[in-house]
N, C-alpha and C positions, 0 to 999 in steps of 0.2 A: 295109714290114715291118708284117706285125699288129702290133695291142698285144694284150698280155698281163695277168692277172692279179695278176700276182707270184707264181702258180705252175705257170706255162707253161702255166694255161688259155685259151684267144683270148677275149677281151671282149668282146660281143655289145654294138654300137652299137644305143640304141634308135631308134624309126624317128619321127619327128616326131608320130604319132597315136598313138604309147605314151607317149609323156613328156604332164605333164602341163604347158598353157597355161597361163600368165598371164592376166589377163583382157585384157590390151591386145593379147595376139597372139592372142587368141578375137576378141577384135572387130577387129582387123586378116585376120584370115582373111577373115572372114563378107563385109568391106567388098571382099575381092577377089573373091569369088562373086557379089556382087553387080554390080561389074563386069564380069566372064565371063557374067553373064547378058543384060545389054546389048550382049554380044558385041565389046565394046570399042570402042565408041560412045565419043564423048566426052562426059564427066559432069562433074560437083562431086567432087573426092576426098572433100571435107569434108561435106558431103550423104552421101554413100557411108557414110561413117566414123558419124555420126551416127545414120543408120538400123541400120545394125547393132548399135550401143550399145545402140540403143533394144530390136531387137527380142530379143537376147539376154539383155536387163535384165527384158523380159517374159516369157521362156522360164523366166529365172532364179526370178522370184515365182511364178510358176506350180507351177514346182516344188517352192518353198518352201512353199505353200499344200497344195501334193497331200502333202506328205511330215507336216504340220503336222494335217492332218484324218489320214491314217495312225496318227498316234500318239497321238489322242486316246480 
C-alpha cells in the first residue's frame, strides 16, 4: 500500500541523490567508484576509504576557497 500524507496525498520517496549525505556516506560513495574503477580488482578497502576522504576533503577547501574570494 502507498503511504500517504495524512491527506490522501502519496508521498513522494526521495531518491538517494536528492537527500542530502552525511559526510561518511559521501566518502563511503566515492570509496565504492573507486573500486568500480578498478573493476573490482582486489584493493585495501581502507586505502579506498582513505583516498576518498582525502580527495573530497580537497574538493571541499577548494570550494571553500572559491566561495571565500566570491565574497570578498
Amino acid at each position: 500500500m502507498a503511504r500517504t500524507n495524512g491527506n490522501g496525498s502519496p508521498v513522494k520517496s526521495k531518491s538517494p541523490s536528492a537527500r542530502k549525505l552525511s559526510p561518511q556516506e559521501k566518502i563511503a560513495e566515492r570509496a565504492y567508484e573507486i573500486y568500480l574503477e578498478r573493476q573490482g580488482a582486489p584493493g585495501n578497502p581502507l586505502e579506498d576509504w582513505v583516498r576518498a576522504e582525502r580527495e573530497l576533503l580537497e574538493k571541499s577547501r577548494k570550494t571553500t576557497k572559491k566561495t571565500a574570494v566570491a565574497a570578498a
